[in-house]
C-alpha positions, 0 to 999 in steps of 0.5 A: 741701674739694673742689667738692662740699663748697664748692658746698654751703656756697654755700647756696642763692645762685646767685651765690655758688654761681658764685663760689665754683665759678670761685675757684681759676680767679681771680687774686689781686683780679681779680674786680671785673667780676663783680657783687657775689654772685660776689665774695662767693663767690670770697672765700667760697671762700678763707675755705674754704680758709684755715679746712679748710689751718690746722685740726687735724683736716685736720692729722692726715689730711694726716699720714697721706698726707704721707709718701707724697704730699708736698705733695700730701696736701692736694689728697687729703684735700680729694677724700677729704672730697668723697667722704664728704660725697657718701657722708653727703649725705643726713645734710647736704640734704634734696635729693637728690645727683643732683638737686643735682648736675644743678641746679649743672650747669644753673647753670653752663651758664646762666652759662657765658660768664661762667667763667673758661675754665679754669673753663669746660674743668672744667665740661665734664669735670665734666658729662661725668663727672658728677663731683659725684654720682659722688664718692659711689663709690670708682669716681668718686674713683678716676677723679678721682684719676688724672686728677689724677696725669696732670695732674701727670704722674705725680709726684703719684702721686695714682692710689695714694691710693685705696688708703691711702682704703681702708686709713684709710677709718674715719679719714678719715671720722671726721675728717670728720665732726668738721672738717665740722660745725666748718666748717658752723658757722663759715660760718654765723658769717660770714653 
Protein backbone atom coordinates (compact mmCIF):
# COMPACT_ATOMS: atom_id res chain seq x y z
CA UNK A 1 0.00 0.00 0.00
CA UNK A 2 1.14 3.49 -1.13
CA UNK A 3 0.29 6.89 0.51
CA UNK A 4 -3.25 6.90 -0.37
CA UNK A 5 -4.24 3.78 0.86
CA UNK A 6 -2.47 4.29 4.26
CA UNK A 7 -3.60 7.72 5.06
CA UNK A 8 -7.18 6.01 4.67
CA UNK A 9 -6.81 3.38 6.65
CA UNK A 10 -5.77 6.17 9.50
CA UNK A 11 -9.30 6.85 9.55
CA UNK A 12 -10.34 10.00 10.80
CA UNK A 13 -7.50 10.61 13.40
CA UNK A 14 -5.11 13.49 12.48
CA UNK A 15 -2.38 11.91 14.59
CA UNK A 16 -2.40 8.61 13.51
CA UNK A 17 -2.93 10.19 10.10
CA UNK A 18 0.60 12.03 10.53
CA UNK A 19 2.09 9.13 11.66
CA UNK A 20 1.45 6.90 9.58
CA UNK A 21 2.19 9.54 6.64
CA UNK A 22 6.11 10.12 8.37
CA UNK A 23 6.73 5.95 9.00
CA UNK A 24 8.77 5.27 6.18
CA UNK A 25 10.84 8.66 7.12
CA UNK A 26 11.33 7.26 11.02
CA UNK A 27 14.27 4.77 12.28
CA UNK A 28 13.84 1.71 13.88
CA UNK A 29 12.11 3.07 17.50
CA UNK A 30 13.24 6.66 17.34
CA UNK A 31 9.81 8.09 17.34
CA UNK A 32 9.32 8.59 21.51
CA UNK A 33 9.21 12.31 21.15
CA UNK A 34 6.20 12.38 19.35
CA UNK A 35 2.93 12.10 21.33
CA UNK A 36 0.93 9.11 21.61
CA UNK A 37 -1.38 9.19 18.34
CA UNK A 38 1.72 9.72 16.10
CA UNK A 39 3.16 6.50 17.41
CA UNK A 40 0.14 4.57 17.02
CA UNK A 41 0.38 5.75 13.51
CA UNK A 42 4.19 4.95 12.71
CA UNK A 43 3.31 1.41 14.36
CA UNK A 44 0.10 1.61 12.26
CA UNK A 45 1.90 1.65 9.27
CA UNK A 46 4.17 -0.98 9.78
CA UNK A 47 1.65 -3.37 10.63
CA UNK A 48 0.47 -2.27 6.97
CA UNK A 49 3.23 -3.23 5.43
CA UNK A 50 4.00 -6.44 7.29
CA UNK A 51 0.13 -7.73 6.80
CA UNK A 52 -0.06 -6.25 2.35
CA UNK A 53 4.45 -7.68 1.89
CA UNK A 54 3.22 -11.56 3.44
CA UNK A 55 -0.07 -11.91 1.77
CA UNK A 56 -1.08 -14.02 -1.08
CA UNK A 57 -2.78 -12.06 -3.35
CA UNK A 58 -0.01 -9.16 -3.02
CA UNK A 59 2.16 -12.44 -3.82
CA UNK A 60 0.59 -13.01 -6.97
CA UNK A 61 0.69 -9.26 -8.32
CA UNK A 62 4.19 -8.97 -7.46
CA UNK A 63 4.56 -12.29 -9.52
CA UNK A 64 3.67 -10.77 -12.58
CA UNK A 65 6.12 -7.68 -12.20
CA UNK A 66 9.06 -10.00 -10.81
CA UNK A 67 10.74 -10.83 -13.77
CA UNK A 68 11.01 -7.79 -14.94
CA UNK A 69 11.44 -5.18 -11.81
CA UNK A 70 13.28 -7.71 -9.45
CA UNK A 71 12.85 -6.35 -6.02
CA UNK A 72 11.17 -3.53 -7.32
CA UNK A 73 7.74 -5.43 -7.77
CA UNK A 74 6.54 -4.36 -4.60
CA UNK A 75 7.14 -0.81 -4.38
CA UNK A 76 4.87 -1.13 -8.10
CA UNK A 77 2.30 -3.04 -6.78
CA UNK A 78 1.76 -0.78 -3.56
CA UNK A 79 1.53 2.32 -6.32
CA UNK A 80 -0.56 0.12 -8.69
CA UNK A 81 -3.08 -0.43 -5.60
CA UNK A 82 -3.07 3.63 -4.73
CA UNK A 83 -4.03 3.85 -8.23
CA UNK A 84 -7.19 1.64 -8.11
CA UNK A 85 -8.31 2.82 -4.76
CA UNK A 86 -7.86 6.48 -6.17
CA UNK A 87 -10.02 5.13 -9.15
CA UNK A 88 -12.86 3.04 -6.80
CA UNK A 89 -12.79 6.06 -4.09
CA UNK A 90 -16.19 6.46 -4.15
CA UNK A 91 -16.92 2.50 -3.57
CA UNK A 92 -14.55 3.28 0.21
CA UNK A 93 -15.52 7.25 1.44
CA UNK A 94 -18.38 9.04 1.07
CA UNK A 95 -16.01 12.16 1.01
CA UNK A 96 -14.95 13.03 -2.01
CA UNK A 97 -10.99 12.39 -3.26
CA UNK A 98 -10.28 16.19 -3.98
CA UNK A 99 -11.76 17.22 -0.79
CA UNK A 100 -9.72 14.18 1.19
CA UNK A 101 -6.95 15.03 -0.56
CA UNK A 102 -6.78 18.93 0.16
CA UNK A 103 -7.54 18.15 3.96
CA UNK A 104 -4.20 15.59 4.28
CA UNK A 105 -2.37 18.60 2.58
CA UNK A 106 -4.03 21.25 5.09
CA UNK A 107 -2.87 18.74 7.77
CA UNK A 108 0.35 18.11 6.88
CA UNK A 109 1.16 21.86 6.46
CA UNK A 110 -0.39 22.71 9.82
CA UNK A 111 2.17 20.08 11.12
CA UNK A 112 4.91 20.60 9.17
CA UNK A 113 7.82 21.50 11.84
CA UNK A 114 6.77 18.42 13.10
CA UNK A 115 7.74 15.82 9.78
CA UNK A 116 10.70 14.43 9.27
CA UNK A 117 12.42 16.39 6.81
CA UNK A 118 12.57 13.71 4.50
CA UNK A 119 8.76 13.76 5.05
CA UNK A 120 8.93 17.37 4.66
CA UNK A 121 10.56 17.34 0.96
CA UNK A 122 7.68 14.81 0.05
CA UNK A 123 5.32 16.79 1.23
CA UNK A 124 6.29 19.42 -0.90
CA UNK A 125 6.19 17.46 -4.11
CA UNK A 126 3.01 15.66 -3.20
CA UNK A 127 1.13 19.17 -3.07
CA UNK A 128 2.93 20.64 -6.06
CA UNK A 129 1.61 17.57 -7.94
CA UNK A 130 -0.99 17.12 -6.22
CA UNK A 131 -0.39 13.37 -5.76
CA UNK A 132 -3.03 12.11 -3.80
CA UNK A 133 -6.07 12.88 -6.37
CA UNK A 134 -3.92 12.54 -9.10
CA UNK A 135 -3.34 8.58 -8.55
CA UNK A 136 -6.52 8.39 -10.02
CA UNK A 137 -5.27 8.63 -13.58
CA UNK A 138 -2.71 6.87 -15.46
CA UNK A 139 -1.19 10.12 -16.06
CA UNK A 140 -0.38 10.69 -12.37
CA UNK A 141 0.59 7.06 -11.94
CA UNK A 142 3.04 7.61 -14.94
CA UNK A 143 4.49 10.55 -13.38
CA UNK A 144 4.92 8.81 -10.22
CA UNK A 145 6.54 5.91 -11.58
CA UNK A 146 9.40 7.69 -13.47
CA UNK A 147 10.02 9.88 -10.73
CA UNK A 148 10.61 6.69 -8.75
CA UNK A 149 12.89 5.05 -11.83
CA UNK A 150 14.92 8.52 -11.63
CA UNK A 151 15.44 8.08 -7.78
CA UNK A 152 17.00 4.83 -8.51
CA UNK A 153 18.69 6.17 -11.31
CA UNK A 154 17.17 4.16 -13.87
CA UNK A 155 18.09 0.75 -12.44
CA UNK A 156 14.56 0.11 -11.21
CA UNK A 157 12.99 0.74 -14.68
CA UNK A 158 9.87 1.56 -12.75
CA UNK A 159 9.06 4.20 -16.03
CA UNK A 160 8.07 0.58 -17.91
CA UNK A 161 5.40 -0.42 -15.48
CA UNK A 162 2.71 1.61 -16.68
CA UNK A 163 2.63 -0.50 -19.58
CA UNK A 164 2.46 -4.15 -17.82
CA UNK A 165 -0.56 -1.74 -15.51
CA UNK A 166 -2.06 -1.71 -18.54
CA UNK A 167 -1.17 -4.89 -20.07
CA UNK A 168 -2.88 -6.63 -16.54
CA UNK A 169 -5.13 -3.76 -15.68
CA UNK A 170 -8.18 -6.49 -15.15
CA UNK A 171 -5.85 -8.34 -12.55
CA UNK A 172 -4.60 -5.98 -10.73
CA UNK A 173 -7.45 -4.43 -9.83
CA UNK A 174 -9.20 -7.56 -9.00
CA UNK A 175 -6.28 -8.40 -6.99
CA UNK A 176 -7.14 -5.48 -5.15
CA UNK A 177 -10.57 -5.60 -4.81
CA UNK A 178 -9.78 -8.86 -2.67
CA UNK A 179 -6.50 -7.83 -0.75
CA UNK A 180 -8.05 -4.60 0.21
CA UNK A 181 -11.44 -5.58 1.65
CA UNK A 182 -9.05 -8.24 3.84
CA UNK A 183 -6.69 -5.44 4.94
CA UNK A 184 -9.89 -3.37 5.85
CA UNK A 185 -11.05 -5.74 7.96
CA UNK A 186 -7.95 -6.54 9.57
CA UNK A 187 -7.28 -2.84 10.53
CA UNK A 188 -10.64 -2.67 11.86
CA UNK A 189 -9.36 -5.94 13.96
CA UNK A 190 -6.88 -4.10 15.84
CA UNK A 191 -8.67 -1.03 16.63
Amino acid sequence: MNFLAHLYLSGNNNNIMIGNFIADHVTGNQFGHYQEGIQQGIFLHREIDTFTDAHEIVRKSKRRLHERYRHYDGVIIDIFYDYFLARNWSKYSKTPLEIFANSVYDLLIENFKILPLKSQHFTKYMIENNLLYNYQFEDGIEMVLKGMNHRTKGKSQMDLAIEDLKLFQEDFENDFFIFFDVLRFHILKLT
